[in-house]
N, C-alpha and C positions, 0 to 999 in steps of 0.2 A: 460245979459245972464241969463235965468230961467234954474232952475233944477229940475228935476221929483223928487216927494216927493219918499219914501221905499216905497212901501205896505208890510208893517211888518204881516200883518194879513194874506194875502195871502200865505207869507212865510209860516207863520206858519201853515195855512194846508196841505200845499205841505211835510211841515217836520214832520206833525203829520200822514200823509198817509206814510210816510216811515218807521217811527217807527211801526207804526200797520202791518207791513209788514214782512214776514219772525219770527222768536223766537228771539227778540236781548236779552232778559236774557239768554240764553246760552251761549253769550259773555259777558254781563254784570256781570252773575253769579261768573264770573271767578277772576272777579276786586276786588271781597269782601275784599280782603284784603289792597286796598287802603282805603278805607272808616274805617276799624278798624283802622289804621296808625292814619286816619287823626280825628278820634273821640279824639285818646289818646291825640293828639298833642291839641286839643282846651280843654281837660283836664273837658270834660262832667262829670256831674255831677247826682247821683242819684238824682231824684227830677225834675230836670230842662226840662223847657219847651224846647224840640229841634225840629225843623222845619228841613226838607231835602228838597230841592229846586229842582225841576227837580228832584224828586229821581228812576224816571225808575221805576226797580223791587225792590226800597227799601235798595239799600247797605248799606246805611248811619243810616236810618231810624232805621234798621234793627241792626246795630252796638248800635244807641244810648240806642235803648231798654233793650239790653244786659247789659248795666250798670244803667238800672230801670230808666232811663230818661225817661219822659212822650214826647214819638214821636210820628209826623206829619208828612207822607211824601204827596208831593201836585206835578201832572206829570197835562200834559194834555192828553198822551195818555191811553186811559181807561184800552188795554187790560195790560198795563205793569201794570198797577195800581192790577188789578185782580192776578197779578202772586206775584205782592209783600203780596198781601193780604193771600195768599195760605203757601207764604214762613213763615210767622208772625203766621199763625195758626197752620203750620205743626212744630215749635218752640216752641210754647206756650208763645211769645212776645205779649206783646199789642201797639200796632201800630195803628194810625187812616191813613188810604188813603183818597188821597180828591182830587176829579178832578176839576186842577185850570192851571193857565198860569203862568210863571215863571214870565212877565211881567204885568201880574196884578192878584196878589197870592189874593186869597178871604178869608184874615184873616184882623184884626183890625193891626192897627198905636199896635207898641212898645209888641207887645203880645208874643214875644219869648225870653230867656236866650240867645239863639243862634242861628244861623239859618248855615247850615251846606249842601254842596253841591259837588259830588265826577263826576267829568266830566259829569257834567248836566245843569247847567247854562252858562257853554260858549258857548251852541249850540243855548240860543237865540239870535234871529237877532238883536234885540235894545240892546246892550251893556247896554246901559247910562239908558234904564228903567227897565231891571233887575237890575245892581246895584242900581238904586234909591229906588226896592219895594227892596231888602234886609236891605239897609240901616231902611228902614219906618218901617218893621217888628219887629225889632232887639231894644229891650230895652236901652235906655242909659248905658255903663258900660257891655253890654251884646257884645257878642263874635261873627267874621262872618270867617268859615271857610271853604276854598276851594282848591279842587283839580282838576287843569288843565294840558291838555296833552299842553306841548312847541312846537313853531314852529320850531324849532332844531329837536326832538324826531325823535320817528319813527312815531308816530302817525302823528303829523306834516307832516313827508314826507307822509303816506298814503294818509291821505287829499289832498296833492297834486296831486298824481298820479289819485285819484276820481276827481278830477277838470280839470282836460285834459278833461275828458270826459262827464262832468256834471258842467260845469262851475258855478262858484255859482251865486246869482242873483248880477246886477249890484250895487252898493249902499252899501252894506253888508262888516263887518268889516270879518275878520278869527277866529273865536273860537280859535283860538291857543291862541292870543292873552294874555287871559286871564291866558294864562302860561307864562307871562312878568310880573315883578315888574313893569317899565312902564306905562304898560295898565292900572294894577290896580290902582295904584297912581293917572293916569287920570282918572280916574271913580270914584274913591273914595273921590279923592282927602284928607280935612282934616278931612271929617266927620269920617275915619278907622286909627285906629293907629296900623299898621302892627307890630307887634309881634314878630315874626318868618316869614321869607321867604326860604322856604328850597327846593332845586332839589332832588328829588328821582326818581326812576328807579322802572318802575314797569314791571318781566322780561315774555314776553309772551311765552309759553311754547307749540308748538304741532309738530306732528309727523316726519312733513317734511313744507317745504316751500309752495307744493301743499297742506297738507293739511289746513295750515292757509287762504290760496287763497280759498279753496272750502268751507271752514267754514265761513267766511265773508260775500261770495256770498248766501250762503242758509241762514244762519242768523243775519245777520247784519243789520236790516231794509233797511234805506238808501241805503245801497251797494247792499244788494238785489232784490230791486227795479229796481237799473241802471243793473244790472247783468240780468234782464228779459227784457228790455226793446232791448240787444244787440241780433244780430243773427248771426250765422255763424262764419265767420273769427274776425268780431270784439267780439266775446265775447270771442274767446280763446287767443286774443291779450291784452285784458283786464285781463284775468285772471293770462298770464304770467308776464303783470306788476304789480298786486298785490302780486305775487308770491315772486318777485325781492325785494318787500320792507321790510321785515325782515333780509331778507340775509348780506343787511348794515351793520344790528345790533346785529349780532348773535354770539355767542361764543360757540355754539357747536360746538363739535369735532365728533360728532355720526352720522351725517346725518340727527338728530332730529336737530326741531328750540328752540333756547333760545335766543330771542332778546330783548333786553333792551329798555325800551321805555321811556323815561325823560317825568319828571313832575311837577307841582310845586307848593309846599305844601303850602298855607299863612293862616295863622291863625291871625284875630288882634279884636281888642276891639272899638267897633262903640259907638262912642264919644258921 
């Protein structure tokens, strides 16, 4: 019995045309405060070379600067790369952007303190060759720290409710993944000596339940994309089960949403 090899590359433009799609730093913008979390928690240092993997519009990137660390953030999609560049100047941070692949980052063997990544590297498709360029980038002694949304969370269920309708491709692990002790452990195996493994709650906050659904769909790349592709009944069916998926998680009492979304913090020291 033979099995059809991924095309990981394919993937990867189908994922780079959804990110270029819609304004996802409007939602990404919002997360800032997991990346400060998770800078404190790998305990960045003035000086230190820090790498942000996948870093979108910069959250991490943009955190490590803040405490004078000489950061790198490296996306493959240009225009987010452009909006973290905007954020970094309208700051006065100095921040290098560099458009590269999570799976094959265009820096040298062992050239960072740390390499630092806030719900960006679980959405590559090869698990096992993003952990390996982290691992390759990452100084002996030096630090690999990340934040992924759990297949528990809510984000977890979101992804779900998009894969009713946008199944993912055949072959392909779940990004959530990477919010498992687990997963990481299998990826890492004993080249990471995990640190800290910590669940935190990152609480999403808007008006109503419509309007998280209508905020997704106009800016969310990905979800924007499948949101244009739908016509008529299926797109208001779609939009009602996007609607539904915070309301699990929600502890508002006002009619506004405050839903909680698990995730999980791992900080460890690459042997």
């Amino acid at each position: 019995m033979t099995s059809t090899a991924v095309d990981f590359e394919a993937i990867k433009d189908k994922q780079r045309a959804g990110w270029q799609t819609g304004d996802y730093p409007r939602v990404g913008n919002t997360l800032q405060i997991i990346a400060e979390l998770l800078v404190e928690a790998a305990d960045v240092r003035a000086g230190q070379q820090a790498l942000d993997v996948a870093c979108g519009q910069g959250n991490a990137a943009l955190a490590a600067a803040r405490r004078f660390a000489e950061a790198t953030g490296i996306d493959y999609a240009a225009n987010l790369l452009a909006q973290g560049r905007e954020r970094a100047a309208a700051e006065h941070l100095q921040v290098t952007f560099t458009e590269g692949d999570a799976e094959k980052l265009p820096v040298p063997d062992h050239s960072f303190d740390l390499a630092l990544s806030t719900v960006g590297v679980m959405f590559a498709p090869d698990h096992r060759r993003a952990a390996d360029e982290l691992v390759r980038v990452v100084k002996p002694g030096g630090k690999i720290a990340l934040a992924s949304w759990t297949p528990a969370g809510m984000i977890g269920q979101l992804f779900k409710t998009v894969s009713k309708w946008a199944p993912p491709p055949a072959g392909t692990q779940s990004p959530t993944l990477w919010g498992t002790e687990e997963h990481l452990i299998e990826l890492f195996g004993d080249r990471v000596e995990w640190t800290a493994l910590t669940k935190r709650e990152y609480v999403f906050r808007y008006h109503s339940p419509k309007h998280f659904a209508e905020w997704f769909m106009d800016f969310y790349g990905p979800i924007t994309r499948l949101a244009g592709s739908l016509d008529g009944e299926d797109h208001r069916h779609f939009a009602t089960e996007l609607a539904d998926v915070p309301r699990a998680f929600d502890y508002a009492d006002d009619g506004t949403v405050a839903a909680r979304a698990e995730y999980l913090e791992a900080v460890g020291v690459r042997r």
